[in-house]
MITORMAR-459066 format. One line per 2 residues: number of its first residue (from 1); their letters; for each residue z negated, y, x negated of C-alpha. Coordinates in Angstrom, 2 decimals. Example, Ala and Ser with C-alpha at 12.3 -4.5 7.8 and 13.67 -1.06 7.14 Angstrom:
2
1> AS> -7.80:-4.50:-12.30; -7.14:-1.06:-13.67;
//
This chain:
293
1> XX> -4.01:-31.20:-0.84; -5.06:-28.84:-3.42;
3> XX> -3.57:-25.15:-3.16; -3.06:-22.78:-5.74;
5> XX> -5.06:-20.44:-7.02; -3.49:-17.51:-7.87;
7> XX> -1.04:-17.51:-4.45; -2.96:-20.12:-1.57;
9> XX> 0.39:-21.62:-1.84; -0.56:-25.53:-1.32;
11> XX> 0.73:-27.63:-4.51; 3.57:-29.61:-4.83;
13> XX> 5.01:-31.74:-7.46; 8.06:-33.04:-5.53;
15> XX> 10.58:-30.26:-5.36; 10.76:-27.35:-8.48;
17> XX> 12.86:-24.92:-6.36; 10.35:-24.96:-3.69;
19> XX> 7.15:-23.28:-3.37; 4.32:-24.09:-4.59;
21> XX> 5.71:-26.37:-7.39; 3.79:-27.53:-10.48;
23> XX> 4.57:-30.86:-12.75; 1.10:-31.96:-12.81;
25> XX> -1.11:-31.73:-9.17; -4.09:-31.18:-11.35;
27> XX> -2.65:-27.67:-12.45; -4.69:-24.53:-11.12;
29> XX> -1.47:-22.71:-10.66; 1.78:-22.90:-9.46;
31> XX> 4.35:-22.68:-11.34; 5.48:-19.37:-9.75;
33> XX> 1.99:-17.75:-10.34; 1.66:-19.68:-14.30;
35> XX> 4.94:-16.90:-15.54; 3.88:-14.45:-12.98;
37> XX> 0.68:-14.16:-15.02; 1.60:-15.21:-18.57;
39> XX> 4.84:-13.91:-18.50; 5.17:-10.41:-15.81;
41> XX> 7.70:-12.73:-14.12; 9.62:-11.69:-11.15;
43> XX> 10.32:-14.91:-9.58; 11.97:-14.29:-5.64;
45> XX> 10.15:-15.32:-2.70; 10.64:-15.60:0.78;
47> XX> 9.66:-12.33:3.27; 6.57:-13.57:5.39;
49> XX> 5.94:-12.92:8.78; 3.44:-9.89:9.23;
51> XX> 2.94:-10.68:13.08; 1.98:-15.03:12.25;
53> XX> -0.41:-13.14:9.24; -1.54:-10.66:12.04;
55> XX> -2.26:-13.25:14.63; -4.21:-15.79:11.98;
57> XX> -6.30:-12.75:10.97; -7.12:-12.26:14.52;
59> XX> -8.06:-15.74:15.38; -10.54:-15.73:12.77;
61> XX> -12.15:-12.83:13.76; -14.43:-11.48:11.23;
63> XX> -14.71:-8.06:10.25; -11.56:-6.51:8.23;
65> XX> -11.12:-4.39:5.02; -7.80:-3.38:5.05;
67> XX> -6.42:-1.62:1.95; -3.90:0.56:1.37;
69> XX> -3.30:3.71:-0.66; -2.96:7.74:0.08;
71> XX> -0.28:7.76:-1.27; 1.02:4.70:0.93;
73> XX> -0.47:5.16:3.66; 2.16:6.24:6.70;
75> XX> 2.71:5.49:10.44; 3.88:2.04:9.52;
77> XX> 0.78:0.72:7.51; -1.16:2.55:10.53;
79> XX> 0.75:0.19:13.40; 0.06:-3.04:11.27;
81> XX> -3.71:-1.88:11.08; -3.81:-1.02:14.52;
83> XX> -2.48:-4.57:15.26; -5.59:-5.93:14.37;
85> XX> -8.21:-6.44:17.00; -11.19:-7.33:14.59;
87> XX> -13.72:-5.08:13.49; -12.36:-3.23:11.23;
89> XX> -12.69:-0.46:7.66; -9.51:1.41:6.68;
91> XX> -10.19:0.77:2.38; -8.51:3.76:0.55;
93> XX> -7.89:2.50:-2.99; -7.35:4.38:-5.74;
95> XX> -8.64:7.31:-5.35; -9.07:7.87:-8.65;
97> XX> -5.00:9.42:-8.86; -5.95:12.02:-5.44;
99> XX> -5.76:15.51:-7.03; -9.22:16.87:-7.68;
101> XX> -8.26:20.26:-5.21; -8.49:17.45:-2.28;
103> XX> -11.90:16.93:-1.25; -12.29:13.63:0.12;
105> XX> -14.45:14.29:3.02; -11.58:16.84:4.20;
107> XX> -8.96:14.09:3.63; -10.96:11.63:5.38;
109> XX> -11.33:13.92:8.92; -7.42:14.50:8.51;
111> XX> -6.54:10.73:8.27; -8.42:9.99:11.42;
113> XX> -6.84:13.08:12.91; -2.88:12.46:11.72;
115> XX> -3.02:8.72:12.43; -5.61:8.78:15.63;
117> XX> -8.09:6.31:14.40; -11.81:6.25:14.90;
119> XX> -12.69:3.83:12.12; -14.81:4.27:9.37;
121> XX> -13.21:4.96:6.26; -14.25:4.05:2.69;
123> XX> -12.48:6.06:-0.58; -12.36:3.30:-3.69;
125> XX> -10.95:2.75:-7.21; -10.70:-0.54:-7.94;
127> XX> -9.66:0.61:-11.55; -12.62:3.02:-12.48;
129> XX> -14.48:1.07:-10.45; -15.53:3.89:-7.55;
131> XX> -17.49:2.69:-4.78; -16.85:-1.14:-5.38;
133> XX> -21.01:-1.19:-4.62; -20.12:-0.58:-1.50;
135> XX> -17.38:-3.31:-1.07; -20.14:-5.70:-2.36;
137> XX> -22.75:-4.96:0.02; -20.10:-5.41:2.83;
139> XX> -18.86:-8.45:1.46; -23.12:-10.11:0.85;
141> XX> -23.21:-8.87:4.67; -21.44:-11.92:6.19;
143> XX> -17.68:-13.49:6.10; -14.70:-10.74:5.93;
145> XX> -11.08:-10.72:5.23; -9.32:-8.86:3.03;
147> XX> -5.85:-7.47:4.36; -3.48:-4.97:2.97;
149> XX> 0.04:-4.17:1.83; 1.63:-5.30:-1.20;
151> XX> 0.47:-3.57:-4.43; -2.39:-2.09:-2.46;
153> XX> -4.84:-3.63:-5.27; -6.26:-6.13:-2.65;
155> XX> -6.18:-8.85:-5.43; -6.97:-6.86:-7.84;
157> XX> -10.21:-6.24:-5.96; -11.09:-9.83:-5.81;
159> XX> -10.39:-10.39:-9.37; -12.83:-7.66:-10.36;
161> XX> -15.69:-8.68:-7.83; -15.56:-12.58:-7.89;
163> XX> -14.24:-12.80:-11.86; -11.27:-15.40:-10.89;
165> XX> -7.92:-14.72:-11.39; -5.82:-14.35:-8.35;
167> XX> -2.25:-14.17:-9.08; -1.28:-9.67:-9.46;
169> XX> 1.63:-8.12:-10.46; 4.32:-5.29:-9.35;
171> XX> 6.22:-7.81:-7.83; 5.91:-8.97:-4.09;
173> XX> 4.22:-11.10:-2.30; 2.36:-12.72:-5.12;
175> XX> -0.14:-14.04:-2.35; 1.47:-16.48:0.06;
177> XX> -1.28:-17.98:2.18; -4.73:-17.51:3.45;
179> XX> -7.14:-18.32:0.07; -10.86:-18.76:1.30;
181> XX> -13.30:-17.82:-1.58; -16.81:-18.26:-1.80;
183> XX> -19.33:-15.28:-2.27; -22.67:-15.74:-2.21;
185> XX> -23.17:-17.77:1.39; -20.07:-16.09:2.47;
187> XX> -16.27:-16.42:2.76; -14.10:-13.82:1.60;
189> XX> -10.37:-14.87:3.11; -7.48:-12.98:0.90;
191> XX> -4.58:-13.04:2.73; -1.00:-12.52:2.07;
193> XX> 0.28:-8.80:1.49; 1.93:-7.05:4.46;
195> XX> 5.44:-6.37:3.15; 7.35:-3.62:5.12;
197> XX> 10.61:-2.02:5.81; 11.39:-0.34:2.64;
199> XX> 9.68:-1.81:-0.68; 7.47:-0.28:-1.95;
201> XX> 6.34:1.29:-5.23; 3.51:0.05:-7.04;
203> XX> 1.91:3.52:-7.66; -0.11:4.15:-10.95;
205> XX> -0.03:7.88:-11.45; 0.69:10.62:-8.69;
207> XX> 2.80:14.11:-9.92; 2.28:17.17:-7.85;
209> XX> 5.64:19.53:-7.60; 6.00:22.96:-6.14;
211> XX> 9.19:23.50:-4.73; 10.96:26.71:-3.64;
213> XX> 14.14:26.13:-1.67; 17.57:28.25:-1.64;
215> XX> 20.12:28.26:-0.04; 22.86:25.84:-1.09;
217> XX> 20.45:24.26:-3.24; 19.75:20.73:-2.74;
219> XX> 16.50:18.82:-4.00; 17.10:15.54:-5.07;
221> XX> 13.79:12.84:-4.68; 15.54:9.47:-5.53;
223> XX> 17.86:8.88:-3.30; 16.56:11.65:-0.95;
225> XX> 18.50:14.68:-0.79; 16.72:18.03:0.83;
227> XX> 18.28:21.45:1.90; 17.22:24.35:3.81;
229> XX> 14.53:27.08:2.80; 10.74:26.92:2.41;
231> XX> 8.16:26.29:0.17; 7.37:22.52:-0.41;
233> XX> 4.37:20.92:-2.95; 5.43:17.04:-3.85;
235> XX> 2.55:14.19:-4.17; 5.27:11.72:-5.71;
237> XX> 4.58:8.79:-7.68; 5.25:9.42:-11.47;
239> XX> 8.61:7.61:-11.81; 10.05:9.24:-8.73;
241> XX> 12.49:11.84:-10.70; 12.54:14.96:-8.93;
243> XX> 16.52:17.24:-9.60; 17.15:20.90:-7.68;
245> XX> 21.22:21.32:-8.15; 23.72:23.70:-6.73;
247> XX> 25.48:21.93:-3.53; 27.20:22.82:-0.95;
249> XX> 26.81:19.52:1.05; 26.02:18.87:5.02;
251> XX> 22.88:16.53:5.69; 22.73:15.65:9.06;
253> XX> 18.89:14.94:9.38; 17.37:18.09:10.74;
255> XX> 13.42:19.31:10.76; 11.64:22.35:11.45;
257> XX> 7.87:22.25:10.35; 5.12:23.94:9.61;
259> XX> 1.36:22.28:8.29; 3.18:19.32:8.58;
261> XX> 3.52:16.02:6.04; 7.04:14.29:5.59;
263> XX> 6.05:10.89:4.76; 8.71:9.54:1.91;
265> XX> 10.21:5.81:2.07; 8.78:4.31:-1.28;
267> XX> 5.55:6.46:-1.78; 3.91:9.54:-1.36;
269> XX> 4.23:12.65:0.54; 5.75:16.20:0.90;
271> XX> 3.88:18.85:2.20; 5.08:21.97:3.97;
273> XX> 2.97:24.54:4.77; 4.55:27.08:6.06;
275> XX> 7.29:27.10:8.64; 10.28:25.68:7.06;
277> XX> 14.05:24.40:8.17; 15.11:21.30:6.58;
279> XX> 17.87:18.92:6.27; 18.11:15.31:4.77;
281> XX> 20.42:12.76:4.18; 17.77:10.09:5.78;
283> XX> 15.06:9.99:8.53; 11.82:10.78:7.75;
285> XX> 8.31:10.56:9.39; 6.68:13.79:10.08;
287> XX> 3.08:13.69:10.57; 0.21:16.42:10.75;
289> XX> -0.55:17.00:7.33; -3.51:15.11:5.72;
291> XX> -4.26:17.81:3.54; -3.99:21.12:5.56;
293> X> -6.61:23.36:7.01;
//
């Protein structure tokens, strides 16, 4: 059976509301993928099961990139990577929208140090095409897989290096099964995006914020609401609108911090560098800062 090659989806002609489902079994595409890429379609699809993608990836057992995003990258994405048994590179992609004040080396020791990893690390933009030498040299090396969260640019990558055209969008999971790809000698396995908890933004542009908090002030992020007093700088991504308003409202989350990271639910980061009292209306992961000294 032939699969598709935008998703891995394997083709069918039998039943349109299922997946996989094209008219013609000679079609490159599912239908799905076809108005996903002519079209920006969101078209619904059922979650997948990280721990069966987890397990597969482990069974194979070649060497991993995994790919994520600073900006992404919290103690969930770090569990999921620490899942895998393989040997393994923690990708950073776009790197391209990190402030030019953060010196990657710096961020690189604090990564390993927040999220108590040991593996090598490689900085990337798949868009202005940083470091993608690298990626090539590792993928002429032997067979690898290619694993990541959705919107991490995993696809994106492929599409660039190999000059097919894998099914990307906003949307996810716009991959749905294991697609093996040649390279060279070698097979490159894509594999489905890891889709989380909370969805997540597909981040294009990162806005820093400084932030002075006063009493009965509360700073809306989103949906997030923040109260207390303190100095906090924002790494938010550019459609996340950012309010300070006059409230006199009870949060019941409570935080006291200080050089420490509060990791937000759809993307990037607050920072707080000095000590600080905080309430929210949500939980939120705290996490030694990847971009203190």
């Amino acid at each position: 059976m032939s699969k598709c090659l935008g998703c891995g989806i394997t083709l069918q002609n039998k039943e349109a509301s299922l997946l996989g489902y094209t008219k013609e079994l000679e079609n490159k595409y599912c239908e799905r993928c076809f108005k996903t890429i002519h079209y920006n379609a969101e078209l619904p699809v059922t979650s997948l099961d990280n721990e069966k993608i987890i397990m597969k990836i482990n069974k194979l057992n070649y060497p991993v990139l995994f790919i994520s995003d600073l900006f992404s990258l919290n103690k969930q994405v770090i569990e999921v990577f620490k899942k895998i048994k393989n040997s393994k590179i923690l990708v950073i992609n776009k790197c391209d929208l990190i402030p030019s004040n953060l010196k990657l080396e710096h961020l690189k020791d604090n990564i390993k140090k927040s999220f108590q990893i040991n593996n090598n690390l490689l900085f990337i933009s798949v868009k202005k095409e940083i470091n993608l030498n690298k990626i090539e040299d590792l993928m002429a090396s032997g067979n690898l897989i290619l694993v990541g969260e959705t919107s991490s640019g995993k696809s994106s990558l492929i599409n660039k290096l190999l000059g097919i055209n894998l099914t990307t969008s906003s949307y996810s999971n716009t991959t749905l099964d294991f697609i093996k790809l040649k390279y060279g000698e070698n097979i490159i396995y894509d594999t489905p995006g890891i889709i989380l908890n909370k969805s997540k933004k597909n981040i294009e542009k990162i806005n820093v914020y400084t932030k002075v908090l006063k009493k009965d002030y509360v700073l809306k992020v989103d949906d997030l609401k923040i109260k207390g007093e303190g100095n906090l700088t924002l790494y938010l991504p550019n459609d996340v609108k950012v309010i300070s308003k006059k409230e006199d409202i009870s949060l019941p989350k409570e935080y006291h911090l200080q050089k420490k990271d509060l990791e937000l639910p759809n993307g990037g980061f607050i920072f707080i560098k000095n000590p600080a009292h905080l309430y929210s209306n949500e939980d939120l992961k705290e996490r030694d800062s990847l971009i203190s000294r």
